[in-house]
C-alpha positions in Angstrom: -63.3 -31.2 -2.9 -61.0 -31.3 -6.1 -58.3 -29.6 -6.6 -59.2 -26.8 -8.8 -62.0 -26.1 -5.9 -58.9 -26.0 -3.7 -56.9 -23.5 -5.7 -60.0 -21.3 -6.3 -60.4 -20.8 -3.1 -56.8 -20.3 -2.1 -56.2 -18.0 -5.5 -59.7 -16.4 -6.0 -61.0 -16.6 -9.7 -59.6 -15.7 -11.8 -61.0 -12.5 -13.9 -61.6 -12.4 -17.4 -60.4 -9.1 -18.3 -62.0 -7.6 -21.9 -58.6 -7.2 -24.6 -59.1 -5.8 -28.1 -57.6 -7.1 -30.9 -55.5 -3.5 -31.0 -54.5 -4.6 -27.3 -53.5 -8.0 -27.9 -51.5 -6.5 -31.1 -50.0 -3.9 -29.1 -49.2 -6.2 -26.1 -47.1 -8.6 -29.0 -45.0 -5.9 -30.2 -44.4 -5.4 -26.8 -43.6 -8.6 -25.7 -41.1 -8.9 -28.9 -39.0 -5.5 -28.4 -38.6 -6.8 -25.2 -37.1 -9.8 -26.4 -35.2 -8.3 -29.3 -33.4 -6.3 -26.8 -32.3 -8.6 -24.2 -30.9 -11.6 -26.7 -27.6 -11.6 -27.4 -28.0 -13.3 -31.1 -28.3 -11.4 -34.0 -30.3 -12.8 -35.9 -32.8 -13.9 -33.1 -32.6 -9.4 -32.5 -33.6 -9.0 -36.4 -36.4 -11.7 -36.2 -37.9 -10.4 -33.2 -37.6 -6.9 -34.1 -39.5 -7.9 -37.6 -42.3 -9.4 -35.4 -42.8 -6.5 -33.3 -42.7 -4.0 -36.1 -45.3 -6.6 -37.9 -47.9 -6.5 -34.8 -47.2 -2.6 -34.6 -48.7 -2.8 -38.3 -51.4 -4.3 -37.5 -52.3 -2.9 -35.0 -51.9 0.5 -36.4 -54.4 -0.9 -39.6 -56.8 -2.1 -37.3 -56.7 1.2 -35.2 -57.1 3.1 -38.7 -59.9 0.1 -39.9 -62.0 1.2 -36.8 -61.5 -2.3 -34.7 -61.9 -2.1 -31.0 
């Protein structure tokens, strides 16, 4: 028995769950105002705060564009 056998059975499979491209956007922008507002640098808070305003973009395009 190898030892992805073993965790599978300890842990289960582990379930593909179905994420948009809006989703995987969204969750980005997310993920980066998060981290623009626990740092403590400056300019790391302006460069994450660019990235999450740049997913929100694009995910507000691809909303608009009629992408799942």
């Amino acid at each position: 028995m190898g030892l992805p056998r073993i965790l599978a059975d300890l842990f289960g499979t582990p379930t593909m769950t179905k994420r948009t491209f809006v989703d995987v956007k969204t969750a980005l922008a997310e993920k980066y105002e998060r981290l623009a507002r626990i740092t403590a640098s400056v300019p790391r808070k302006a460069t994450y705060s660019n990235l999450a305003l740049k997913y929100r973009r694009q995910a507000e395009q691809a909303r608009r564009d009629g992408h799942n």
